[in-house]
KEVEXDREN-356645 format. One line per field, with one value per atom (N, C-alpha, C): residue number from 0; atom name; x, z, y. Coordinates in steps of 0.2 Angstrom, whole numbers. Layout:
i <- [NUM|...]
at <- [CA|...]
east <- [X|...]
up <- [Z|...]
north <- [Y|...]
//
This chain:
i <- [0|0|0|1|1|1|2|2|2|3|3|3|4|4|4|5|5|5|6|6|6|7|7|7|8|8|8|9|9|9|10|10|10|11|11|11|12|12|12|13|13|13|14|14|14|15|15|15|16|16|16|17|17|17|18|18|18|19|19|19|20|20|20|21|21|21|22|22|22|23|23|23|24|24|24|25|25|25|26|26|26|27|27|27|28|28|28|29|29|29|30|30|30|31|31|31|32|32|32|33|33|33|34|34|34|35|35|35|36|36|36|37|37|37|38|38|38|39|39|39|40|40|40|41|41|41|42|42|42|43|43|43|44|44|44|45|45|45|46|46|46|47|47|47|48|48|48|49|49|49|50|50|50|51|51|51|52|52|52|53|53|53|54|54|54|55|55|55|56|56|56|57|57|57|58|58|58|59|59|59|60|60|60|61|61|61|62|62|62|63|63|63|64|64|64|65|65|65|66|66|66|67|67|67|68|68|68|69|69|69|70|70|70|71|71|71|72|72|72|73|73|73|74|74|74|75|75|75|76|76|76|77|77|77|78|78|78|79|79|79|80|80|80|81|81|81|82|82|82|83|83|83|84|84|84|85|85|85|86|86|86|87|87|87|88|88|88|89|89|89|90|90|90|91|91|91|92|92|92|93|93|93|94|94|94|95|95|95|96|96|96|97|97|97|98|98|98|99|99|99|100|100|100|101|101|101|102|102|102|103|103|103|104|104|104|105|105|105|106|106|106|107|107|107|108|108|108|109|109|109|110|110|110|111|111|111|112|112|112|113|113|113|114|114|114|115|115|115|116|116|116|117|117|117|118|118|118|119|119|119|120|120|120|121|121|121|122|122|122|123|123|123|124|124|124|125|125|125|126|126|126|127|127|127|128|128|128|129|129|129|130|130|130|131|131|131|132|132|132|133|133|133|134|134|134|135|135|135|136|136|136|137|137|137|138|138|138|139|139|139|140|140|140|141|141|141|142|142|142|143|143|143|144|144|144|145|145|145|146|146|146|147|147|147|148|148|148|149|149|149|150|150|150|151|151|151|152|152|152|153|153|153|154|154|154|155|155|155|156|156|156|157|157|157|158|158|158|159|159|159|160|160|160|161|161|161|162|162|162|163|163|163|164|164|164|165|165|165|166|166|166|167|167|167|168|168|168|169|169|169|170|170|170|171|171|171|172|172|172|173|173|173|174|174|174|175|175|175|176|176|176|177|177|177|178|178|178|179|179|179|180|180|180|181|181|181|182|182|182|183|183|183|184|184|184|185|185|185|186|186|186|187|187|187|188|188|188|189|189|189|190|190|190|191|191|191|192|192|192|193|193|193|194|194|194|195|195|195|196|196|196|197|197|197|198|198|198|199|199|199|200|200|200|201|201|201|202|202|202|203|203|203|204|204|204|205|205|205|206|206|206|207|207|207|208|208|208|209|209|209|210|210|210|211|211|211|212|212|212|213|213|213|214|214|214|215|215|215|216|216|216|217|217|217|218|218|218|219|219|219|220|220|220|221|221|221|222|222|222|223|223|223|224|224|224|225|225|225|226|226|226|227|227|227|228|228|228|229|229|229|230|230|230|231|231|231|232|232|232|233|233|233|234|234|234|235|235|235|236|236|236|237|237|237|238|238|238|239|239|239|240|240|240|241|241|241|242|242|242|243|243|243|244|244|244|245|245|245|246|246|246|247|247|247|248|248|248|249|249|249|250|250|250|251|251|251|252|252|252|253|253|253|254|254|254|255|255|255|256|256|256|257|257|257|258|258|258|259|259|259|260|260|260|261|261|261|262|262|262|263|263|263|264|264|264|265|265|265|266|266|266|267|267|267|268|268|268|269|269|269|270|270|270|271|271|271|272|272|272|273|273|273|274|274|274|275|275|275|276|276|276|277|277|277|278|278|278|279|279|279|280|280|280|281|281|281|282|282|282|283|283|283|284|284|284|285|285|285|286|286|286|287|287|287|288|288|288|289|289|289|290|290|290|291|291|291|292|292|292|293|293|293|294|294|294|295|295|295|296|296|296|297|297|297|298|298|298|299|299|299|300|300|300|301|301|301|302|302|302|303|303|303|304|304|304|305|305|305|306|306|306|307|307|307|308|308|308|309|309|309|310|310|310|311|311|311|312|312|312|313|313|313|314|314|314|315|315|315|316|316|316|317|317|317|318|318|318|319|319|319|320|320|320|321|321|321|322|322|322|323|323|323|324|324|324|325|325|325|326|326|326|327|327|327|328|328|328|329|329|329|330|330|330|331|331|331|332|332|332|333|333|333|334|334|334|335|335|335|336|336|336|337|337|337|338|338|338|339|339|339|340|340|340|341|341|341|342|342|342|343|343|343|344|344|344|345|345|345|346|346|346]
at <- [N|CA|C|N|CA|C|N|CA|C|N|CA|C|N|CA|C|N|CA|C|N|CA|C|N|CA|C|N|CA|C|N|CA|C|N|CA|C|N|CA|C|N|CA|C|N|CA|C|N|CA|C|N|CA|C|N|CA|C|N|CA|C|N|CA|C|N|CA|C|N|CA|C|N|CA|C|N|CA|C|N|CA|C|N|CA|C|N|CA|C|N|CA|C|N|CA|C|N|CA|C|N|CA|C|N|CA|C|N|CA|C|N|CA|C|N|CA|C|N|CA|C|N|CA|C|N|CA|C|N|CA|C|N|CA|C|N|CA|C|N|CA|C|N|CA|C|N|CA|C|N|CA|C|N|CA|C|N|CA|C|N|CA|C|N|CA|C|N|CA|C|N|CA|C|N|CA|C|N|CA|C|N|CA|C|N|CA|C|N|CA|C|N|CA|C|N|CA|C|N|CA|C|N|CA|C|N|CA|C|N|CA|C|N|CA|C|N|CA|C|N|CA|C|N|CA|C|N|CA|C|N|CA|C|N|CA|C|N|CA|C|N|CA|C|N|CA|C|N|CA|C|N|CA|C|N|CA|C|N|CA|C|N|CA|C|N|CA|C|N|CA|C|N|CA|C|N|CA|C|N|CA|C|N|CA|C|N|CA|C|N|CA|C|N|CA|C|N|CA|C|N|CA|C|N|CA|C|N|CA|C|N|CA|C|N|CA|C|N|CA|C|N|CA|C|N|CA|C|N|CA|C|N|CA|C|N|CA|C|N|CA|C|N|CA|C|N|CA|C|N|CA|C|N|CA|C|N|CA|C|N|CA|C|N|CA|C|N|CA|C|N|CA|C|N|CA|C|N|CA|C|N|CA|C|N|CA|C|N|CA|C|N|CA|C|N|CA|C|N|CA|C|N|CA|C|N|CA|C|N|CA|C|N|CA|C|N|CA|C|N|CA|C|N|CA|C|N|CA|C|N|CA|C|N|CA|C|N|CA|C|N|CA|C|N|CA|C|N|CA|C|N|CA|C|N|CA|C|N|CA|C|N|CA|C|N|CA|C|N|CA|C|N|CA|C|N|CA|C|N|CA|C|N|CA|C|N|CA|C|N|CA|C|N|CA|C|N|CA|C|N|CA|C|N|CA|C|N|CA|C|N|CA|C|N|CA|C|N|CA|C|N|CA|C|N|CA|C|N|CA|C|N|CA|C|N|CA|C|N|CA|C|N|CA|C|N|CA|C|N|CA|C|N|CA|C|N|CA|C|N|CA|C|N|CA|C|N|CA|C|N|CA|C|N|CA|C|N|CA|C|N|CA|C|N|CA|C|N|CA|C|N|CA|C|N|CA|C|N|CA|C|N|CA|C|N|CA|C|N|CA|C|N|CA|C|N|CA|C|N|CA|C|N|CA|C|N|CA|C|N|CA|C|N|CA|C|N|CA|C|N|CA|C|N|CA|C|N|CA|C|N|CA|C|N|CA|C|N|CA|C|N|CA|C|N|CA|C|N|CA|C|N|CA|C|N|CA|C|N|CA|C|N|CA|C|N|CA|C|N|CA|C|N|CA|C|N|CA|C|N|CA|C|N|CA|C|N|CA|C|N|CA|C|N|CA|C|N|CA|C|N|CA|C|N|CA|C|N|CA|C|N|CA|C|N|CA|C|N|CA|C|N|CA|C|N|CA|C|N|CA|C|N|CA|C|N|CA|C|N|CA|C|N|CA|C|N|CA|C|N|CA|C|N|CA|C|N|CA|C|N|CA|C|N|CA|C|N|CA|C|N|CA|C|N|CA|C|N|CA|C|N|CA|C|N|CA|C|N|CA|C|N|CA|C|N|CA|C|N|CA|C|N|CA|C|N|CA|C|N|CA|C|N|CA|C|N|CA|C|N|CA|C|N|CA|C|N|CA|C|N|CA|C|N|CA|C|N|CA|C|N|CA|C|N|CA|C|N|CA|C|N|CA|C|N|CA|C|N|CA|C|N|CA|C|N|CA|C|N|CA|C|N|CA|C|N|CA|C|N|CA|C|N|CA|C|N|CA|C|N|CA|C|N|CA|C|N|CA|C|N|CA|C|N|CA|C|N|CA|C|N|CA|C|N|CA|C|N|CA|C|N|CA|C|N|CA|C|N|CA|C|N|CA|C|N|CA|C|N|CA|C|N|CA|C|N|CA|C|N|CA|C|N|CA|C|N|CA|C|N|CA|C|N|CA|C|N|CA|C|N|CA|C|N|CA|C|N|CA|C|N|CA|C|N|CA|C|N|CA|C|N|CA|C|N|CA|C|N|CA|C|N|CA|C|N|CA|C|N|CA|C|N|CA|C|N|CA|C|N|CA|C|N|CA|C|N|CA|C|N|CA|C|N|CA|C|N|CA|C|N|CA|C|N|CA|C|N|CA|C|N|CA|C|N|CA|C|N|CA|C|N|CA|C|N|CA|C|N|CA|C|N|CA|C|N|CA|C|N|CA|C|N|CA|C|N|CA|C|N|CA|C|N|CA|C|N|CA|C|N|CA|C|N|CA|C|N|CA|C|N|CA|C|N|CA|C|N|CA|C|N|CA|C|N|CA|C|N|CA|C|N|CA|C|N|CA|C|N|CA|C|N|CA|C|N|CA|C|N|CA|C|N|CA|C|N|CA|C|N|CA|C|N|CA|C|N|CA|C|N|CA|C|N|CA|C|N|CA|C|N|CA|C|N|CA|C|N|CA|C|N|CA|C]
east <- [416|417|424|427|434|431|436|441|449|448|453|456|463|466|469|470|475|480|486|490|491|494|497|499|499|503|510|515|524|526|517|520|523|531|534|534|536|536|529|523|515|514|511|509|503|503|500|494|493|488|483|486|481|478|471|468|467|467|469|461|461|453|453|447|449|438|440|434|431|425|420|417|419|413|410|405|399|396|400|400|399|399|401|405|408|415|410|412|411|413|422|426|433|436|443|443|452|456|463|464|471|473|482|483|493|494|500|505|511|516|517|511|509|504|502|495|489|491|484|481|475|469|469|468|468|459|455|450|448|441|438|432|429|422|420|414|413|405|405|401|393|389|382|379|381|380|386|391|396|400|399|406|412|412|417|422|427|432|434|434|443|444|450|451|449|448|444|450|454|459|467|471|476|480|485|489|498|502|510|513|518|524|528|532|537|536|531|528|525|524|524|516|512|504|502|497|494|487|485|478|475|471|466|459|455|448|446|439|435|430|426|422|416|412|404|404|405|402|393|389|383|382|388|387|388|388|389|395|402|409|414|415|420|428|427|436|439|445|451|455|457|463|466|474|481|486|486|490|497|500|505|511|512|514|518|521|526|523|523|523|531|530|535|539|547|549|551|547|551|558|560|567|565|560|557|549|548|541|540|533|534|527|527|522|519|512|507|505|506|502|498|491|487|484|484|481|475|469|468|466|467|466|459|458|450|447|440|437|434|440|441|435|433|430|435|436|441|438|442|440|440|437|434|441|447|451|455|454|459|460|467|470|469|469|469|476|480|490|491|495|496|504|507|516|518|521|525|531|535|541|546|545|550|547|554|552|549|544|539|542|543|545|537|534|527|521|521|518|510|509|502|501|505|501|499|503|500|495|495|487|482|483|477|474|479|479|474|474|470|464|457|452|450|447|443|436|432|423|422|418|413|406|402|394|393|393|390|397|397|405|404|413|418|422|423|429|437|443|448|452|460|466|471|474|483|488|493|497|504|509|516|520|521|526|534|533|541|539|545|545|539|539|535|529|526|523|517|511|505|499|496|491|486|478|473|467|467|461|456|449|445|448|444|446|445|440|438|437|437|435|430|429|424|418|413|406|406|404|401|397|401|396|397|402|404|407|405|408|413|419|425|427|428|432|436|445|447|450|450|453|458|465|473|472|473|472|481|485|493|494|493|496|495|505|503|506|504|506|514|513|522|520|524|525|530|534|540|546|553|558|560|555|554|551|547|545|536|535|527|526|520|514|513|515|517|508|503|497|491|486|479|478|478|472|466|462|456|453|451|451|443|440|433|435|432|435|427|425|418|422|420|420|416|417|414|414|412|409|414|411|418|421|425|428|434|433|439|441|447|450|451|450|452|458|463|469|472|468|470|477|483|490|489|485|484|480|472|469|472|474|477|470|467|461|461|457|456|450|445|439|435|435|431|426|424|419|416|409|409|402|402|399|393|400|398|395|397|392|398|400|405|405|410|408|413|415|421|425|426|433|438|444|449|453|457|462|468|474|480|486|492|497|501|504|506|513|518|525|529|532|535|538|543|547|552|555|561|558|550|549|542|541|534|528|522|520|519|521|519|511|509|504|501|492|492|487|485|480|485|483|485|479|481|477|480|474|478|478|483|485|484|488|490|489|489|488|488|491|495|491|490|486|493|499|507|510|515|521|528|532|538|540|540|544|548|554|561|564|564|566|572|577|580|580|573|569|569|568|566|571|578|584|586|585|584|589|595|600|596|599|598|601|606|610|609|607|602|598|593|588|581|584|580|577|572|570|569|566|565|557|551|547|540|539|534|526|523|515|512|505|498|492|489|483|488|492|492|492|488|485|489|493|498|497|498|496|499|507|513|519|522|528|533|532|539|537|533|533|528|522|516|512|510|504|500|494|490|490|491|494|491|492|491|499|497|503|501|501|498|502|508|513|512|509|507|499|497|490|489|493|495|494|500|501|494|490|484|481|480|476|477|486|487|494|497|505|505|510|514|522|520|526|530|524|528|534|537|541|538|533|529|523|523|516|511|504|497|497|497|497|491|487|481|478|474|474|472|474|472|467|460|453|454|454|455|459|465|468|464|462|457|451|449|442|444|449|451|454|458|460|454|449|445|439|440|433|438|445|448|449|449|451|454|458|463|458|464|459|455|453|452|456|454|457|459|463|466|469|467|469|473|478|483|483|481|481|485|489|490|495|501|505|511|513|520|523|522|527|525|530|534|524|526|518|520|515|516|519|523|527|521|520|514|515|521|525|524|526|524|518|520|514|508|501|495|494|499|498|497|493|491|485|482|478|483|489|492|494|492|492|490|488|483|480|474|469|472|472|475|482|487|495|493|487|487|484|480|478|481|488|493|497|497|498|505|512|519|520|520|523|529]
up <- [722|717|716|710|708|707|709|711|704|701|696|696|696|694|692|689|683|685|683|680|686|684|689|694|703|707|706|709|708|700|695|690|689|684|685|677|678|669|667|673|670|666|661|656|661|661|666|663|657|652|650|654|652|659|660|665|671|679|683|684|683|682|688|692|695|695|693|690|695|694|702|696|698|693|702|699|705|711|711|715|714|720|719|725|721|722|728|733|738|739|739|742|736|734|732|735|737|738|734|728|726|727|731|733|731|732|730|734|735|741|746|745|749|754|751|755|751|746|743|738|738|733|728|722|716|713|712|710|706|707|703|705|702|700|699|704|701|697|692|686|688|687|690|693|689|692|696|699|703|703|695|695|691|693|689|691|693|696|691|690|685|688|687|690|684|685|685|684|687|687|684|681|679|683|682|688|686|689|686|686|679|681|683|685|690|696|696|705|708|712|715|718|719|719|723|728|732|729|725|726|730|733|738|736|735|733|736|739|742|741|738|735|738|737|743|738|740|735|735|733|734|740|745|748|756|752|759|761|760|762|758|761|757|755|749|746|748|749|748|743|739|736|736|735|738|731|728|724|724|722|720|714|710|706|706|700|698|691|694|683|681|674|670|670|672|670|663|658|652|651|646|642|640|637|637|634|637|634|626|625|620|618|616|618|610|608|602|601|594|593|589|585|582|579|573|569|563|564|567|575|578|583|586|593|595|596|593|592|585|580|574|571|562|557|550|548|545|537|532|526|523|518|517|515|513|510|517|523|527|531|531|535|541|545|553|553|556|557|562|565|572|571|574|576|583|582|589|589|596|596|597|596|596|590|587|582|586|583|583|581|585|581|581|586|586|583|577|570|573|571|574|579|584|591|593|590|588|586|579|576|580|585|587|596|595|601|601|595|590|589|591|590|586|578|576|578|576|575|573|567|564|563|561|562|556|551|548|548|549|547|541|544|536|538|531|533|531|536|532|534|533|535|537|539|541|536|536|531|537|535|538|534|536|531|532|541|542|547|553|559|564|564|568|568|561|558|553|558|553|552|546|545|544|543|542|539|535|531|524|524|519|513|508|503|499|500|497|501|497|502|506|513|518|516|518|518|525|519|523|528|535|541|545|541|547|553|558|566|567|569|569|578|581|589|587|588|590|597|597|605|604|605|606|613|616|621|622|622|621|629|634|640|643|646|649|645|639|633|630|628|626|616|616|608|603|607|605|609|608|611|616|623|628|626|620|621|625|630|629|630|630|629|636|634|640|641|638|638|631|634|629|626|622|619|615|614|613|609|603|599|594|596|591|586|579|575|570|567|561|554|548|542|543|537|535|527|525|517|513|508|503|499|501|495|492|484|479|473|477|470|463|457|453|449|448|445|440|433|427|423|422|422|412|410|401|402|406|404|407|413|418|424|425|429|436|440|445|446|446|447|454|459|465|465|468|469|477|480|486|487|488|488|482|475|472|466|468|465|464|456|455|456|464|466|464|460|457|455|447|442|442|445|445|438|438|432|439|435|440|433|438|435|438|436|441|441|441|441|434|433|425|425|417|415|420|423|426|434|435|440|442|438|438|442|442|449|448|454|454|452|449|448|452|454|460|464|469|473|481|483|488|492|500|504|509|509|513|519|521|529|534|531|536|531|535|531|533|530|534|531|534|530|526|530|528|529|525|525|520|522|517|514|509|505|505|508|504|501|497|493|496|500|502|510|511|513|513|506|501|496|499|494|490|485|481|484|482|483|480|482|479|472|473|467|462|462|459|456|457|454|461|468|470|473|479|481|489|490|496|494|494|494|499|500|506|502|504|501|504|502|508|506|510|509|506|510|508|512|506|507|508|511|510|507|503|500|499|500|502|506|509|515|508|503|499|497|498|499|494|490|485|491|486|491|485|488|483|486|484|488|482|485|482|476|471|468|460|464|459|454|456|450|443|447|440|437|438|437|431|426|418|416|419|417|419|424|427|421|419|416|408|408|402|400|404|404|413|414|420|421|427|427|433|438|446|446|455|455|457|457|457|462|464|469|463|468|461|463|460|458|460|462|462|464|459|461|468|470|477|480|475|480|477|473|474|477|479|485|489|494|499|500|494|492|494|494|495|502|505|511|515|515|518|518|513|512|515|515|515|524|524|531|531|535|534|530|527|525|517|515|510|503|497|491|486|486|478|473|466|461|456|456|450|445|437|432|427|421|417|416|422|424|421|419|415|421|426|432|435|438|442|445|446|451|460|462|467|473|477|482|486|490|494|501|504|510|510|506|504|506|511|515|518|517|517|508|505|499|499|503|506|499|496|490|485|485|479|479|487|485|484|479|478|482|485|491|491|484|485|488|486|492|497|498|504|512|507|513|516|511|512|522|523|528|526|522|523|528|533|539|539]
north <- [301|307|307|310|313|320|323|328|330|336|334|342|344|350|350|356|360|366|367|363|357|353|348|350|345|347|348|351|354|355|356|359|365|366|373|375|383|384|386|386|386|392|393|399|403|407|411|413|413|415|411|403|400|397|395|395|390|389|388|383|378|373|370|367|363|359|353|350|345|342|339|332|327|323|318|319|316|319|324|331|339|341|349|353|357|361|367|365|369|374|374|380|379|386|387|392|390|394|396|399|402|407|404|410|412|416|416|416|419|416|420|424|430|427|424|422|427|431|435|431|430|427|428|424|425|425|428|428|422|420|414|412|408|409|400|400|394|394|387|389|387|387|387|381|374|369|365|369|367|364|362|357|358|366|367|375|376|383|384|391|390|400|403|408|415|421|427|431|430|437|430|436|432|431|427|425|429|429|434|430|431|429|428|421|419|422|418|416|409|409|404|402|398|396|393|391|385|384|381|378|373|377|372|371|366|364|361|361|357|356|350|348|342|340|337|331|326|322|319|314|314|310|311|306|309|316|323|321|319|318|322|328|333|329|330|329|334|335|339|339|344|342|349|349|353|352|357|357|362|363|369|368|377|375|384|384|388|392|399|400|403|402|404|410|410|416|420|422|423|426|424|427|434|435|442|442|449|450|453|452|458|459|466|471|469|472|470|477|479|485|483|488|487|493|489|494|492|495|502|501|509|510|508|507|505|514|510|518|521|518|522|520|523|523|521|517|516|513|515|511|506|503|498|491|496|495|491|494|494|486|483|477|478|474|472|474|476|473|476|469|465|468|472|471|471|466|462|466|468|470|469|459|455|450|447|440|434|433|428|421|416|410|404|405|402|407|408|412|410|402|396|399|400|400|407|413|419|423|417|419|415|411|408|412|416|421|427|427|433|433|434|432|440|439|444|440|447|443|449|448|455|454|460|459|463|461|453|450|442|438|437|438|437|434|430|427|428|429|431|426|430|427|427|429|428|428|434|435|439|434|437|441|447|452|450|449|447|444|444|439|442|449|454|455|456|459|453|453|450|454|453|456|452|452|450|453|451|453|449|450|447|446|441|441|445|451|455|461|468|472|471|477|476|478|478|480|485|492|498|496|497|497|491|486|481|482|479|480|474|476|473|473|468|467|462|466|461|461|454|452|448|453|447|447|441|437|434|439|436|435|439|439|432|434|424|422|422|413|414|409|410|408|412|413|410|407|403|407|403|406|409|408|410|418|421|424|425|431|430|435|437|441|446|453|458|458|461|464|462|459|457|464|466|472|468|473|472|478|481|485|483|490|489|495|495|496|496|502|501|504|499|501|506|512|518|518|523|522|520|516|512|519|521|526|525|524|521|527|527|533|529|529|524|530|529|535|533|535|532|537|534|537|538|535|535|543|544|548|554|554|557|561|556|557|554|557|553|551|546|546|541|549|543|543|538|534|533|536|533|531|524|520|516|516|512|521|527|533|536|539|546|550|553|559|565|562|569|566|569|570|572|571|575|575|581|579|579|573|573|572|572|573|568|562|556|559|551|552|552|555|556|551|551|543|541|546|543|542|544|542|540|534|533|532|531|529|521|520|511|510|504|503|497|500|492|497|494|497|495|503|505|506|507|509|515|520|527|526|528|527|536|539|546|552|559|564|569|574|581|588|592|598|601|600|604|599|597|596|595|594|596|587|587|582|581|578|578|569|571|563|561|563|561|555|556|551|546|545|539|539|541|538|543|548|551|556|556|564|569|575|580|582|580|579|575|571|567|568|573|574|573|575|576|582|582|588|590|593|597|601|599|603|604|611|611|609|605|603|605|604|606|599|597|594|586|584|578|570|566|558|554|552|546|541|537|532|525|527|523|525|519|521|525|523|525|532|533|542|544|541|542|545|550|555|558|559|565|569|575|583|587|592|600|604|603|605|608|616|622|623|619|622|617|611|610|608|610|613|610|614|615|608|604|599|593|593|591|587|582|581|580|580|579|577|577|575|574|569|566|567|574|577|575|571|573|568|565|563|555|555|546|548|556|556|557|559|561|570|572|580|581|587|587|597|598|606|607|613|614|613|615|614|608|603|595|590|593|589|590|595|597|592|592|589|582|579|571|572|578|576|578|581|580|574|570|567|559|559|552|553|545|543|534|533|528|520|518|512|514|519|519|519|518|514|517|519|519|516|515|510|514|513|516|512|513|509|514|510|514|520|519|524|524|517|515|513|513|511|505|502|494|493|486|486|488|488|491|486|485|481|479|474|473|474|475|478|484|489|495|498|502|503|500|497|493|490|487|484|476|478|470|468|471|469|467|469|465|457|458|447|443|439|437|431|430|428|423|416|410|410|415|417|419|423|426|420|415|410|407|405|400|405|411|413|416|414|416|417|411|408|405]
//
């Protein structure tokens, strides 16, 4: 019989993430022992028909290993084999955030996004680190904003009701540069009802939609000439019952023509500071001129009506507002690029 294991005897540098094999051809794997320089055991598990170990629990960085295997061949004569081997100590680690959170309900509009806390130089081996699965499957893709930062997503919106699990599987692997993977996360995620604001800047309307049904008309008031709203579809991310604006935020002196204002009832829509909020001062204006500073105006009980009904991931389309189109970095403006760019990955 042969006898065969992984990684190699006096291998050093071994990636910790990936797994400790030790395989039986014409035989079966009687006994493993791996242990570390402790003498304490590493968990493992052998597979039903015998011919095959591989370890259960993961192994740590820059430490040091003995595997021991003992294996029967058909001829009742146990093999021995004695391996040892070294893992890898990184240059640094780096930690993976994800959005959305595990747990959540999120909108039909909404991206996967992956942020590393260090620059990525093996992009490939990151996204293959990544496993999505949804119920029903789709198929999507991989898109880099910058070194840090990837997102994923269909080529069209989601379908109300899909089940999303993603599994980053980073710990252990190296990602290029001596960097690797501090922690796996694991994050379940369900679409909830497609809701799409559609916000005509001509008619000064807002018209949502949920689930393909018009469930109120609003009148709004966009961003006036010298500050219009981008046009383009957004997706909403965060939302405050209070909070104060200040353009100074987003570049705008005060001197300038900027401001400082307290809002109530407001939807984020962009990092560059677009919201639908509550703004009774122009009520007047609602539905017939575009007075704001590039956010959507909306009367009181109708902002209300949207911050309560919205939740991240949902859609809004601005058309017809006289303003730049929308940046695709800019917040989740991941729809402004087009699927055939978006496949290509921006690797």
């Amino acid at each position: 019989m042969t006898l065969s294991t992984g990684p190699a005897d006096q291998a050093v540098d071994v990636q910790p993430g990936l797994p400790v094999v030790a395989t039986a051809a014409d035989g079966k794997i009687t006994q493993v022992a791996l242990t570390n320089a402790d003498g304490k055991p590493v968990a493992g598990q052998v597979s039903p028909d015998g011919l095959q170990w591989t370890n259960s629990e993961p192994l740590g960085y820059a430490k040091a290993y003995t595997l021991a295997v003992t294996a029967q061949g058909a001829d009742g004569k146990p093999v021995i084999r004695t391996s040892s081997f070294t893992t890898v100590k990184p240059r640094t680690l780096t930690f993976l955030s994800v959005n959305p959170m595990d747990g959540t309900t999120v909108g039909v509009g909404q991206p996967l996004a992956f942020y590393f806390d260090e620059p990525i130089t093996d992009k490939a081996a990151a996204e293959a680190m990544i496993s999505i699965t949804t119920e029903p499957k789709v198929e999507g893709a991989f898109y880099w904003f910058d070194e840090k930062q990837v997102h994923w997503r269909p080529q069209n919106y989601w379908t109300p009701g899909t089940k999303i699990t993603i599994n980053a599987k980073i710990y252990g692997k190296h990602l290029g540069n001596g960097v690797y993977g501090e922690e796996d996360r694991v994050i379940n995620t369900t679409i909830g009802d497609a809701v799409i604001h559609e916000a005509d800047g001509s008619t000064h309307q807002v018209v949502t939609k949920i689930n393909g049904q018009v469930a109120r008309t609003m009148p709004t008031s966009m961003g006036n000439a010298a500050n219009p709203t981008p046009t383009g579809t957004y997706v909403l991310t965060e939302k405050h019952d209070h909070m104060v604006m200040d353009s100074r935020t987003y570049g705008l002196a005060l001197d300038a023509g900027g401001y400082v204002t307290p809002v109530d009832w407001a939807t984020r829509m962009s990092n560059s500071g677009i919201f639908f909020h509550s703004a009774p001062w122009s009520v007047g204006d609602q539905g017939n001129r575009n007075v704001s500073h590039g956010c959507l105006n909306l009367s009181p009980e109708n902002a209300k009506w949207v911050f309560d009904l919205s939740k991240p991931g949902d859609v809004v389309i601005v058309t017809n507002s006289g303003g730049p189109v929308l940046e695709a970095w800019d917040g989740f403006g991941d729809w402004q690029v087009p699927w055939e760019q978006w496949v290509k990955g921006n690797r």
